[in-house]
SEFIZA-3560 file (N, C-alpha, C; in Angstrom, 3 decimals):
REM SEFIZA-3560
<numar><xx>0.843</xx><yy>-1.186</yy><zz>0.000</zz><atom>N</atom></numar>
<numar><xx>0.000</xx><yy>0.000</yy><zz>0.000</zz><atom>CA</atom></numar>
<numar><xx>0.886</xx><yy>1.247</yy><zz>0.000</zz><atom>C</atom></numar>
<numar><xx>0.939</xx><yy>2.481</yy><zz>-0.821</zz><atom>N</atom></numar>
<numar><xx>1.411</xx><yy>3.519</yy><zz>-0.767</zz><atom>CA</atom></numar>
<numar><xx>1.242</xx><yy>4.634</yy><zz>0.220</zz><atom>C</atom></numar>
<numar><xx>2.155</xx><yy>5.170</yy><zz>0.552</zz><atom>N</atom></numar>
<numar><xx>2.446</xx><yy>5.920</yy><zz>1.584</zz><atom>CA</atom></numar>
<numar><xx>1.702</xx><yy>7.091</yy><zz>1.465</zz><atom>C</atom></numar>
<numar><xx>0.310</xx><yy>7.470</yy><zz>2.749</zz><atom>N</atom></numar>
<numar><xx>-0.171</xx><yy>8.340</yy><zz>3.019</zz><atom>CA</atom></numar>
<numar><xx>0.176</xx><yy>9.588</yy><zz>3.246</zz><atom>C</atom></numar>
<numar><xx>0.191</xx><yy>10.706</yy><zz>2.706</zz><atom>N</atom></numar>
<numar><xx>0.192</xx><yy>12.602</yy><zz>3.343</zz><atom>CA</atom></numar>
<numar><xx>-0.342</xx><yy>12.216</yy><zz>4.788</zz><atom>C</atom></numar>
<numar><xx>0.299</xx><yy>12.960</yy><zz>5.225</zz><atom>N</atom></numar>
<numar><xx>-0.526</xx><yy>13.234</yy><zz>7.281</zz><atom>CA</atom></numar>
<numar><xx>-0.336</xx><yy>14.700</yy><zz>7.036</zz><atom>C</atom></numar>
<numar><xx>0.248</xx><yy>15.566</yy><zz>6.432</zz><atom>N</atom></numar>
<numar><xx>-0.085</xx><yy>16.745</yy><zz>6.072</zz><atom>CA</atom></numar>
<numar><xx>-0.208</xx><yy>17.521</yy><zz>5.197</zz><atom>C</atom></numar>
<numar><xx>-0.773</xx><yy>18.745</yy><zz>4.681</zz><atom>N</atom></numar>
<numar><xx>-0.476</xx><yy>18.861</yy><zz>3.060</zz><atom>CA</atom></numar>
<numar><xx>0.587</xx><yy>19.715</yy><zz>3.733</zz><atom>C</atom></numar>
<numar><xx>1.655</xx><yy>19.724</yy><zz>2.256</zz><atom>N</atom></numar>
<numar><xx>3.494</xx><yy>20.122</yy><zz>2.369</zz><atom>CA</atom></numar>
<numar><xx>4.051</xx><yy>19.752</yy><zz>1.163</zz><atom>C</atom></numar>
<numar><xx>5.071</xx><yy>20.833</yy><zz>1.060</zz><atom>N</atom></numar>
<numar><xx>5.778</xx><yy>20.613</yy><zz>-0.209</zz><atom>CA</atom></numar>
<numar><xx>7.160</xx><yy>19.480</yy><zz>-0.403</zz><atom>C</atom></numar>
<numar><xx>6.828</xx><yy>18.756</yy><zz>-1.458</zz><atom>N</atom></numar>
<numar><xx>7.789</xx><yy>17.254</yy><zz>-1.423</zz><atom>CA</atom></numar>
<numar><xx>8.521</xx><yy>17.922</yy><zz>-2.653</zz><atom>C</atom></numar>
<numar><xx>9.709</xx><yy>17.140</yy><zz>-2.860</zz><atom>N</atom></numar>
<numar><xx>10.472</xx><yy>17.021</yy><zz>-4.082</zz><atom>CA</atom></numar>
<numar><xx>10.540</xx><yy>15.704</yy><zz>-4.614</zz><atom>C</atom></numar>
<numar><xx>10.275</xx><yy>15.321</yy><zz>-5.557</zz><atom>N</atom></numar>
<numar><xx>11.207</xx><yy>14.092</yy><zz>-6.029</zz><atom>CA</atom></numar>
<numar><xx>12.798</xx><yy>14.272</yy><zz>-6.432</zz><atom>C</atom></numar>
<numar><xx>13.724</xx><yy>13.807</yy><zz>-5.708</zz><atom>N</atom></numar>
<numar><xx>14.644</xx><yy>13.911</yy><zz>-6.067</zz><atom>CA</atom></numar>
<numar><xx>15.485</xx><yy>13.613</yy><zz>-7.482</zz><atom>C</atom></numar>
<numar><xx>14.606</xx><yy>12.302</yy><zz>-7.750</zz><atom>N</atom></numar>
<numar><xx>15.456</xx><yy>11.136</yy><zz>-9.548</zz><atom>CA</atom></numar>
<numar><xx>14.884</xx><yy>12.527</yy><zz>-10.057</zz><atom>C</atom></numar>
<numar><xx>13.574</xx><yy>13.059</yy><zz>-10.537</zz><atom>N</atom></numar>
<numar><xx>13.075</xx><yy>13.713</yy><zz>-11.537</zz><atom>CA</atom></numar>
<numar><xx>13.839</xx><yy>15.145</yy><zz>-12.303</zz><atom>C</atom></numar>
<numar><xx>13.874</xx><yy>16.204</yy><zz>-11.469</zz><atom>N</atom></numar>
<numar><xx>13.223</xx><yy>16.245</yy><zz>-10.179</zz><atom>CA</atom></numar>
<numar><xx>12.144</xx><yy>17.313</yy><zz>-10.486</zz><atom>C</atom></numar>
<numar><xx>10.892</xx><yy>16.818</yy><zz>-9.424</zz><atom>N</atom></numar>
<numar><xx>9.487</xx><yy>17.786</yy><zz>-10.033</zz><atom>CA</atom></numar>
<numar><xx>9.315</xx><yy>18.145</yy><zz>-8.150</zz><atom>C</atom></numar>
<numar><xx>8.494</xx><yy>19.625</yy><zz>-8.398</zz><atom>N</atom></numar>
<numar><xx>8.745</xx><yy>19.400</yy><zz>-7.081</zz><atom>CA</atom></numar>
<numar><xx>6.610</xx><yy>19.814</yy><zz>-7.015</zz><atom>C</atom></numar>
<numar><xx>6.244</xx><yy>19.019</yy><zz>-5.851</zz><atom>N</atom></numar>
<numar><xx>4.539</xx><yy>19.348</yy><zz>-5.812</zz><atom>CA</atom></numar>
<numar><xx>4.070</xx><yy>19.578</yy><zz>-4.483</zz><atom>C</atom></numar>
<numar><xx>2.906</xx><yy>20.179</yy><zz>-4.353</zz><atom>N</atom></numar>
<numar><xx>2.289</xx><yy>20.554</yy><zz>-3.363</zz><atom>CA</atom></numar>
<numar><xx>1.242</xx><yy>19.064</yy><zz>-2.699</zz><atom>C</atom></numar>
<numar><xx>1.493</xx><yy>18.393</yy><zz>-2.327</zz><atom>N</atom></numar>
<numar><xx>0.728</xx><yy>17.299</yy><zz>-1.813</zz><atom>CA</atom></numar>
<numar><xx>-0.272</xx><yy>17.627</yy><zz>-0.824</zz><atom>C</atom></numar>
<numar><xx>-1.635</xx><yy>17.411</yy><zz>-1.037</zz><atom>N</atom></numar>
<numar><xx>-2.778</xx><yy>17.401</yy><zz>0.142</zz><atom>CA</atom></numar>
<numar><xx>-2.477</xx><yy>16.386</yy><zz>0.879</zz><atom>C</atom></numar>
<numar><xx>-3.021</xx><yy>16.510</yy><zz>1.680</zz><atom>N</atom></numar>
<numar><xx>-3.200</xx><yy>15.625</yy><zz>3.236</zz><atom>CA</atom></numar>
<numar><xx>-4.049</xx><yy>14.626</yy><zz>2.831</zz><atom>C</atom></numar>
<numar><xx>-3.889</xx><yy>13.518</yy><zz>3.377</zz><atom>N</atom></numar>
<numar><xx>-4.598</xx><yy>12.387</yy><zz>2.964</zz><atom>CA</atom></numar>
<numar><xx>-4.220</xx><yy>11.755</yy><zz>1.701</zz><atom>C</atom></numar>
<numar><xx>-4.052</xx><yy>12.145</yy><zz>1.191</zz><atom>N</atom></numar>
<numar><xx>-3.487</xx><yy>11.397</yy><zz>-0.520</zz><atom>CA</atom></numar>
<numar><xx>-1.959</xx><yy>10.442</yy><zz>-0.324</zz><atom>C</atom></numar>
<numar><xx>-2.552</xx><yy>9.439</yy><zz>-1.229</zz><atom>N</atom></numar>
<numar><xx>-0.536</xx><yy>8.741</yy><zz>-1.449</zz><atom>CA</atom></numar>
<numar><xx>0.075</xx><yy>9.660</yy><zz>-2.326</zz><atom>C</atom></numar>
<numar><xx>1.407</xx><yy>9.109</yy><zz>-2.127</zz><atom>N</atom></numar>
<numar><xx>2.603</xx><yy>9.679</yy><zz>-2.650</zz><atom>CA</atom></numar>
<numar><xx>2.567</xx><yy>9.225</yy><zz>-4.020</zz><atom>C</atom></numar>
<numar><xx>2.715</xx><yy>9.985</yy><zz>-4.996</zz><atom>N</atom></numar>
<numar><xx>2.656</xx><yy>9.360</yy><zz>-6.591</zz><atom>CA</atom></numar>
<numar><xx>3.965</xx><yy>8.726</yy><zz>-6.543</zz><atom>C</atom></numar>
<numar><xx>4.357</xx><yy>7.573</yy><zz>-7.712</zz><atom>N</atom></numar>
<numar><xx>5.449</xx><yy>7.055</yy><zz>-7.548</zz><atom>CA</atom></numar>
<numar><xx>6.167</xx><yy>7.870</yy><zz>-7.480</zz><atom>C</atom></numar>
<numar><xx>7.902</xx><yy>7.536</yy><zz>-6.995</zz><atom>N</atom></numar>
<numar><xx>8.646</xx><yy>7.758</yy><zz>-6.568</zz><atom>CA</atom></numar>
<numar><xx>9.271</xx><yy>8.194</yy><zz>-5.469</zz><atom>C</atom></numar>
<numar><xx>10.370</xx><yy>8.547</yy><zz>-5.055</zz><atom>N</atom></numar>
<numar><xx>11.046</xx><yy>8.815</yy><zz>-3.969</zz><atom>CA</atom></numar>
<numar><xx>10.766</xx><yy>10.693</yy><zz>-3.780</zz><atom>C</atom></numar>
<numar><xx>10.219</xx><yy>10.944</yy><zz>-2.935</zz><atom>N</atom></numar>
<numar><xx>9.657</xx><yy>12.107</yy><zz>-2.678</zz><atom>CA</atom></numar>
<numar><xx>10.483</xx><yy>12.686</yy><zz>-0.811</zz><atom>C</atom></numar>
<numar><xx>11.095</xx><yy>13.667</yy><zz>-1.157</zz><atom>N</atom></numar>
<numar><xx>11.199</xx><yy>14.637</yy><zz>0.383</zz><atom>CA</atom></numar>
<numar><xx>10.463</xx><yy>15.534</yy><zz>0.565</zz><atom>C</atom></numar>
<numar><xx>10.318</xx><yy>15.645</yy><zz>1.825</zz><atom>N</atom></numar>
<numar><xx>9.291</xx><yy>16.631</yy><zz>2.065</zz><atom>CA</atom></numar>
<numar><xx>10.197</xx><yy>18.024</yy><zz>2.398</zz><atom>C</atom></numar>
<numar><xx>9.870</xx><yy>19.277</yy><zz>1.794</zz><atom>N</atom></numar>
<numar><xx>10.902</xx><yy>20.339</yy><zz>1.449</zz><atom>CA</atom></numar>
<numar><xx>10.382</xx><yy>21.465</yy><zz>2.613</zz><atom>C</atom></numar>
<numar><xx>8.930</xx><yy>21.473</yy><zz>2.508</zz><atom>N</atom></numar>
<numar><xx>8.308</xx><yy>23.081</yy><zz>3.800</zz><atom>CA</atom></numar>
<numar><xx>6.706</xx><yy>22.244</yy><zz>3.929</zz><atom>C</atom></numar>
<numar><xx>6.196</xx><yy>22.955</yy><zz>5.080</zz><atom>N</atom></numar>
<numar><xx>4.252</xx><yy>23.164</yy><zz>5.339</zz><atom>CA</atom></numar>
<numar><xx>4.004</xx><yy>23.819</yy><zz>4.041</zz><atom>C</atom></numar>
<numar><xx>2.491</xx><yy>23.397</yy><zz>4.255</zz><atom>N</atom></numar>
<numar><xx>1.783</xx><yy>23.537</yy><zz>3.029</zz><atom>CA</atom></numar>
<numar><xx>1.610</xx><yy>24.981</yy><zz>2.993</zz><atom>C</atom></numar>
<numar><xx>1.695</xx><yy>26.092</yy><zz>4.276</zz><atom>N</atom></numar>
<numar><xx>1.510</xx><yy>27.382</yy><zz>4.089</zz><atom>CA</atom></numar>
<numar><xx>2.653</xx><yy>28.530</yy><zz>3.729</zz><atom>C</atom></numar>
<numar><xx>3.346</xx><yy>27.764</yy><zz>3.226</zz><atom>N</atom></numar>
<numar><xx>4.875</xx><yy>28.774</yy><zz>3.129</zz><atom>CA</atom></numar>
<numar><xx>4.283</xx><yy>29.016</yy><zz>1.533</zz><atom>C</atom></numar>
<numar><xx>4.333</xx><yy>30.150</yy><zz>0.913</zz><atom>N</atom></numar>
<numar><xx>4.314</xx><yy>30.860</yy><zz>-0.394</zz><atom>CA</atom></numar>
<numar><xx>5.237</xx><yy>29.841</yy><zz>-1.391</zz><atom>C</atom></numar>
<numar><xx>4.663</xx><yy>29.483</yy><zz>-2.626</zz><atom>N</atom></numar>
<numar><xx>5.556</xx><yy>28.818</yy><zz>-3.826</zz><atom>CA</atom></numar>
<numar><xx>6.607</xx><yy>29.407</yy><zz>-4.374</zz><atom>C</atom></numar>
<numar><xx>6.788</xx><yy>30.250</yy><zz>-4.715</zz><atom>N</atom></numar>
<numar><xx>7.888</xx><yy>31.256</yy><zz>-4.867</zz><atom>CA</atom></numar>
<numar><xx>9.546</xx><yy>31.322</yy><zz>-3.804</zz><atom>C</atom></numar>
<numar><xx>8.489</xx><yy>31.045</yy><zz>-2.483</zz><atom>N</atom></numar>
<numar><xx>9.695</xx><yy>31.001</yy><zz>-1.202</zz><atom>CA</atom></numar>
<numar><xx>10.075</xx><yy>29.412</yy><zz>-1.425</zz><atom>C</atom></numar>
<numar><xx>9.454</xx><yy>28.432</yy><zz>-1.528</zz><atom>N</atom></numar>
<numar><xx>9.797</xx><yy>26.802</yy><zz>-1.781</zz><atom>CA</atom></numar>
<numar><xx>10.387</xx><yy>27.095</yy><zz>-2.582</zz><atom>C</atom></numar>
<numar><xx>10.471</xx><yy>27.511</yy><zz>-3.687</zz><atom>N</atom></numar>
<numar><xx>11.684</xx><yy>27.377</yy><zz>-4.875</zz><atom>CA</atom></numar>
<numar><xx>12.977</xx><yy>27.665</yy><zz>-4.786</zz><atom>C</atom></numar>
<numar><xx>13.157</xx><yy>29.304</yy><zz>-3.852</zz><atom>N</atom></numar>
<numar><xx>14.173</xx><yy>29.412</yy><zz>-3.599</zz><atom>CA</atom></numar>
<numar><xx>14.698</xx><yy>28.559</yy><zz>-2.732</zz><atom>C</atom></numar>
<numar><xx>14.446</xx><yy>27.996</yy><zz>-1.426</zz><atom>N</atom></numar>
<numar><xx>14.304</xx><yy>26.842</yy><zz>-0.546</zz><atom>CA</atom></numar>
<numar><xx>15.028</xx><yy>25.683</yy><zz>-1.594</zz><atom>C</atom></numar>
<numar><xx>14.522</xx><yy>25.338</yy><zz>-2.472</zz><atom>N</atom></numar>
<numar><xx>14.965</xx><yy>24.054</yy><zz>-3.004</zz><atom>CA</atom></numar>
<numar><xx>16.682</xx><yy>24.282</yy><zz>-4.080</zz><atom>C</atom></numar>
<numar><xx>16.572</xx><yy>25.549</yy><zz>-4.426</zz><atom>N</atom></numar>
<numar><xx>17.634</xx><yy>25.791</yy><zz>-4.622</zz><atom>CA</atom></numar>
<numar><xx>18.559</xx><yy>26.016</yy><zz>-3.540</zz><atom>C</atom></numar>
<numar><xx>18.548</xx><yy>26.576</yy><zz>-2.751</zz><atom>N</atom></numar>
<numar><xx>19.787</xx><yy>26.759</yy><zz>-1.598</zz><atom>CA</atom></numar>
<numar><xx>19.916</xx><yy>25.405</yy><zz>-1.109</zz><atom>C</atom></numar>
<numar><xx>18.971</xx><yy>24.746</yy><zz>-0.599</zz><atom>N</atom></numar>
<numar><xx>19.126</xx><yy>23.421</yy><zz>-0.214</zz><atom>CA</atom></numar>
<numar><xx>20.168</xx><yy>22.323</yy><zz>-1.109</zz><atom>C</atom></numar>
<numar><xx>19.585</xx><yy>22.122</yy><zz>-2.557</zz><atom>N</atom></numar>
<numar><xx>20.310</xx><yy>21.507</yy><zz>-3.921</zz><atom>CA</atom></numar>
<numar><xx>20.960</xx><yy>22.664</yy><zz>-4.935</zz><atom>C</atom></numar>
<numar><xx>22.579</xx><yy>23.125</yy><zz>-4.537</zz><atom>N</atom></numar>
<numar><xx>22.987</xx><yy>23.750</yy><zz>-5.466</zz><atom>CA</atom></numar>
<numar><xx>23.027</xx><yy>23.311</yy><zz>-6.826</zz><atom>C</atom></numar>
<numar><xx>22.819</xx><yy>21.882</yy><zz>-7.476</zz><atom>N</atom></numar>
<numar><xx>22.823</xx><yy>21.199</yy><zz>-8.586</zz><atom>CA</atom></numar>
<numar><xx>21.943</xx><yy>21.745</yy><zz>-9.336</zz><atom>C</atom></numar>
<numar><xx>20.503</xx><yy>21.795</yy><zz>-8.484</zz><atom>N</atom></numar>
<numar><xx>19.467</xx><yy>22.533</yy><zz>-9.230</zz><atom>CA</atom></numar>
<numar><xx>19.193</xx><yy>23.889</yy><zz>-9.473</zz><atom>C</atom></numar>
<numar><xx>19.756</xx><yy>24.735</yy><zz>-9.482</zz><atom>N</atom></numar>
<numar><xx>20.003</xx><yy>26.323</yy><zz>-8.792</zz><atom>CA</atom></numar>
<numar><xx>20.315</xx><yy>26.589</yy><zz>-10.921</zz><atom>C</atom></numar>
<numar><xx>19.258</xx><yy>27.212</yy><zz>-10.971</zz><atom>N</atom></numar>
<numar><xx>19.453</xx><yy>28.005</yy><zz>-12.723</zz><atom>CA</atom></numar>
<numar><xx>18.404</xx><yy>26.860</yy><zz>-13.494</zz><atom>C</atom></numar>
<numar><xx>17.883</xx><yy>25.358</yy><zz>-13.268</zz><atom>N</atom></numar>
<numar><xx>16.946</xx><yy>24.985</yy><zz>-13.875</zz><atom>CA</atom></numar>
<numar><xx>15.807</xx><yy>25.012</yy><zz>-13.642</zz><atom>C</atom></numar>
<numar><xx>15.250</xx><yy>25.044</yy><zz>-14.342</zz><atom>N</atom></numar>
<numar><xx>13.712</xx><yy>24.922</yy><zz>-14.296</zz><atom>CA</atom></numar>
<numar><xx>12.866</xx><yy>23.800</yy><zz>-14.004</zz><atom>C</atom></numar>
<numar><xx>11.947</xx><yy>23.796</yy><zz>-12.814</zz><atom>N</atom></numar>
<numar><xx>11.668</xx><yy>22.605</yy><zz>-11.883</zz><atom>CA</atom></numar>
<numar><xx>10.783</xx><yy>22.847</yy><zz>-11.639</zz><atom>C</atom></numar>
<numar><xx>10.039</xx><yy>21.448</yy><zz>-12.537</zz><atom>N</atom></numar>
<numar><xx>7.993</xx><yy>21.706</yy><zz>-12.581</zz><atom>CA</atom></numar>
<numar><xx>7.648</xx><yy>21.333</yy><zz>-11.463</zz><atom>C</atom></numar>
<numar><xx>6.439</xx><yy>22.421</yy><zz>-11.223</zz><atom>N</atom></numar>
<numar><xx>5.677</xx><yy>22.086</yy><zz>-10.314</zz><atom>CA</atom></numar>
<numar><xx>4.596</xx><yy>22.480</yy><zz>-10.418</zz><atom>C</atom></numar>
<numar><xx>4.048</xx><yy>20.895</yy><zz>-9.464</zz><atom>N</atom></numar>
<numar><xx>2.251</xx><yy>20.652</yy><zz>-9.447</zz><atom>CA</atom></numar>
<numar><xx>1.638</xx><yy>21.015</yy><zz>-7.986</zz><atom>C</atom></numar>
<numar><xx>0.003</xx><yy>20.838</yy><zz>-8.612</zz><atom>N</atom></numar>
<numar><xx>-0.575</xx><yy>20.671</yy><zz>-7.042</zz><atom>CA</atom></numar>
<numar><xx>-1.256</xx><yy>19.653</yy><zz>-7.296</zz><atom>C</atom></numar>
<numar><xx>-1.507</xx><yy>18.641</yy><zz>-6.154</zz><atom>N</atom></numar>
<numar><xx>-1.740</xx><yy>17.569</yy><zz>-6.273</zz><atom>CA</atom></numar>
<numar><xx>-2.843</xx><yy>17.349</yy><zz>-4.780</zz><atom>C</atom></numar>
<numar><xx>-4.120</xx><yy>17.980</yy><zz>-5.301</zz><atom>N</atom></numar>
<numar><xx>-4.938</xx><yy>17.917</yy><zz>-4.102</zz><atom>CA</atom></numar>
<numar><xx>-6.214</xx><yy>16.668</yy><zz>-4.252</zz><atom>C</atom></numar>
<numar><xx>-6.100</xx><yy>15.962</yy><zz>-5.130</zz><atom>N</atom></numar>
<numar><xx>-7.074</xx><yy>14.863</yy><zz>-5.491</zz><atom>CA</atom></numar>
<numar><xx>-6.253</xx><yy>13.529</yy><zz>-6.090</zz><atom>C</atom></numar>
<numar><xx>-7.485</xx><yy>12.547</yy><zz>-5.611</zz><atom>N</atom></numar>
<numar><xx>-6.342</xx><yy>11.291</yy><zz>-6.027</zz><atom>CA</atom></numar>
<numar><xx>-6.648</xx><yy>11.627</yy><zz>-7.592</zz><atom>C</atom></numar>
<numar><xx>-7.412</xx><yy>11.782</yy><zz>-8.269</zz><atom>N</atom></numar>
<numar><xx>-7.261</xx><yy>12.447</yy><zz>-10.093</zz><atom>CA</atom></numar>
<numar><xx>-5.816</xx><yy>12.864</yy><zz>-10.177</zz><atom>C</atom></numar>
<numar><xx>-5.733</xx><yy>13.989</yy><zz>-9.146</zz><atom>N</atom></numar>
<numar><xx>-4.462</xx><yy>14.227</yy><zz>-10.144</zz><atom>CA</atom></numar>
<numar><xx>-3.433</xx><yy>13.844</yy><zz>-9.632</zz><atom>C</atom></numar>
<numar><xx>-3.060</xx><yy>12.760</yy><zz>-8.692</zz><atom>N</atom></numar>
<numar><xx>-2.013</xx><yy>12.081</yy><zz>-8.266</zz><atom>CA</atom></numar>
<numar><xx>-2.298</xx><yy>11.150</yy><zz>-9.924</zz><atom>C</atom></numar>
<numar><xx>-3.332</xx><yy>10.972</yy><zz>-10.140</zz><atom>N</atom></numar>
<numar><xx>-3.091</xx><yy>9.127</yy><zz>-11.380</zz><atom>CA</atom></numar>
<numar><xx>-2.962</xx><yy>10.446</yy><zz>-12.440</zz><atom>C</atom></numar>
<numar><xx>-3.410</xx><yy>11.743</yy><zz>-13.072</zz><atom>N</atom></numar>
<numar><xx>-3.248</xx><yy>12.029</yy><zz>-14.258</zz><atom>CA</atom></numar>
<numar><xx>-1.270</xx><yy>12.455</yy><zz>-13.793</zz><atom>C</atom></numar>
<numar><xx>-1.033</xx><yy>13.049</yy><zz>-12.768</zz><atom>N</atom></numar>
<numar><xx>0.356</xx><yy>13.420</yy><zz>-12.464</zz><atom>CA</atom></numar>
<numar><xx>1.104</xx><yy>12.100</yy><zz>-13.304</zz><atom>C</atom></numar>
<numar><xx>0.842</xx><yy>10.672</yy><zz>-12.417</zz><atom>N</atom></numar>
<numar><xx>1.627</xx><yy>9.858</yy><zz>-13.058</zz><atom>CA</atom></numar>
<numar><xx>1.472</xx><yy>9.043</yy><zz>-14.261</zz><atom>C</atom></numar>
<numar><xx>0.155</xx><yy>9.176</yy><zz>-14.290</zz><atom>N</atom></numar>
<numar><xx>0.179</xx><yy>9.069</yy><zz>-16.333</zz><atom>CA</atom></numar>
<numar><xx>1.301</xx><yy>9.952</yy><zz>-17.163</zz><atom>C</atom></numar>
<numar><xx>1.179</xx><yy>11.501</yy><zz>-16.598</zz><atom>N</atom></numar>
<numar><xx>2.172</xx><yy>12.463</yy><zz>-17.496</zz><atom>CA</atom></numar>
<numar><xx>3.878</xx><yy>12.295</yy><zz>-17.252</zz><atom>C</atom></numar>
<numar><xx>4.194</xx><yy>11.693</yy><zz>-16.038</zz><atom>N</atom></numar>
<numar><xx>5.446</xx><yy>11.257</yy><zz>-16.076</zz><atom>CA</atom></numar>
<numar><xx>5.976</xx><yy>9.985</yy><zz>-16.619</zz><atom>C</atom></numar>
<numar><xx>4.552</xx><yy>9.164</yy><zz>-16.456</zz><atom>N</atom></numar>
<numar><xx>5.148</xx><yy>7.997</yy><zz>-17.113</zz><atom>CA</atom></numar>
<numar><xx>5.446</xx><yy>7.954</yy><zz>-19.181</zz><atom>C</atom></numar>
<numar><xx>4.859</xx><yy>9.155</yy><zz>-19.379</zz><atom>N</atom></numar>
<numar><xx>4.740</xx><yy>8.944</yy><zz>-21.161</zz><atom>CA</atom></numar>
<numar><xx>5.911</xx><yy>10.067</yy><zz>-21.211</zz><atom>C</atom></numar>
<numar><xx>6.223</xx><yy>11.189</yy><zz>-20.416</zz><atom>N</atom></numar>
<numar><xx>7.499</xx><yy>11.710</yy><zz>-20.507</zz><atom>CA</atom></numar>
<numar><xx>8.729</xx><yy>10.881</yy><zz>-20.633</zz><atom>C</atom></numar>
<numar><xx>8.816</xx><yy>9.900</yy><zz>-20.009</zz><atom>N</atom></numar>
<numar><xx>10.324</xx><yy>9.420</yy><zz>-19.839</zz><atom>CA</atom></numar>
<numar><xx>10.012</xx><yy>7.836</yy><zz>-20.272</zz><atom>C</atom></numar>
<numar><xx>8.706</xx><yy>7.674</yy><zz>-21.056</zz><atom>N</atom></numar>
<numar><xx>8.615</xx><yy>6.588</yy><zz>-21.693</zz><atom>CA</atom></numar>
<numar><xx>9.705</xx><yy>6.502</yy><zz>-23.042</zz><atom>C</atom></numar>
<numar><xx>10.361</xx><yy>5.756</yy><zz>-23.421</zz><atom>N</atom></numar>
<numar><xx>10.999</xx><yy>5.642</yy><zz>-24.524</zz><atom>CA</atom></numar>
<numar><xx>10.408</xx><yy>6.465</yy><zz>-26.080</zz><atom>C</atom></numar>
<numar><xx>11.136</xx><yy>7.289</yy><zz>-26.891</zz><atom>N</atom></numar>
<numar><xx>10.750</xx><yy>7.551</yy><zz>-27.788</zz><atom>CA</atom></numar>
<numar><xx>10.236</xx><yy>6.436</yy><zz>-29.545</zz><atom>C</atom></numar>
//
């Protein structure tokens, strides 16, 4: 069984890396996900946050979702899975 939110908060996936706003109650879409801030810190401030944290990522561009329904946890991982599906 996949791992439940106990709060909504901002995760990263690290392999990807995408970074999303997860509701409370919902599983984790695949992958390996950290949890970066609370769900009430401004998106703008998480970004910079994820850059100071990962200098690697600091100058790219790093999608991000909100992910407040199990819909868009399964459309989230429908769209990653046909991204990095083989051409």
């Amino acid at each position: 069984m996949a791992a439940m939110q106990q709060e909504t908060a901002y995760y990263l996936n690290t392999t990807l890396p995408r970074l999303a706003l997860i509701a409370k109650g919902l599983r984790f879409p695949v992958g390996q996900w950290i949890r970066i801030a609370g769900g009430t810190i401004r998106p703008w401030h998480v970004e910079e946050l994820v850059s100071d944290l990962f200098p690697a990522l600091r100058g790219r561009p790093i999608p991000f979702r909100l992910l407040l329904t199990d819909f868009d946890v399964t459309e989230y991982e429908r769209e990653i899975r046909t991204s990095w599906e083989p051409l």
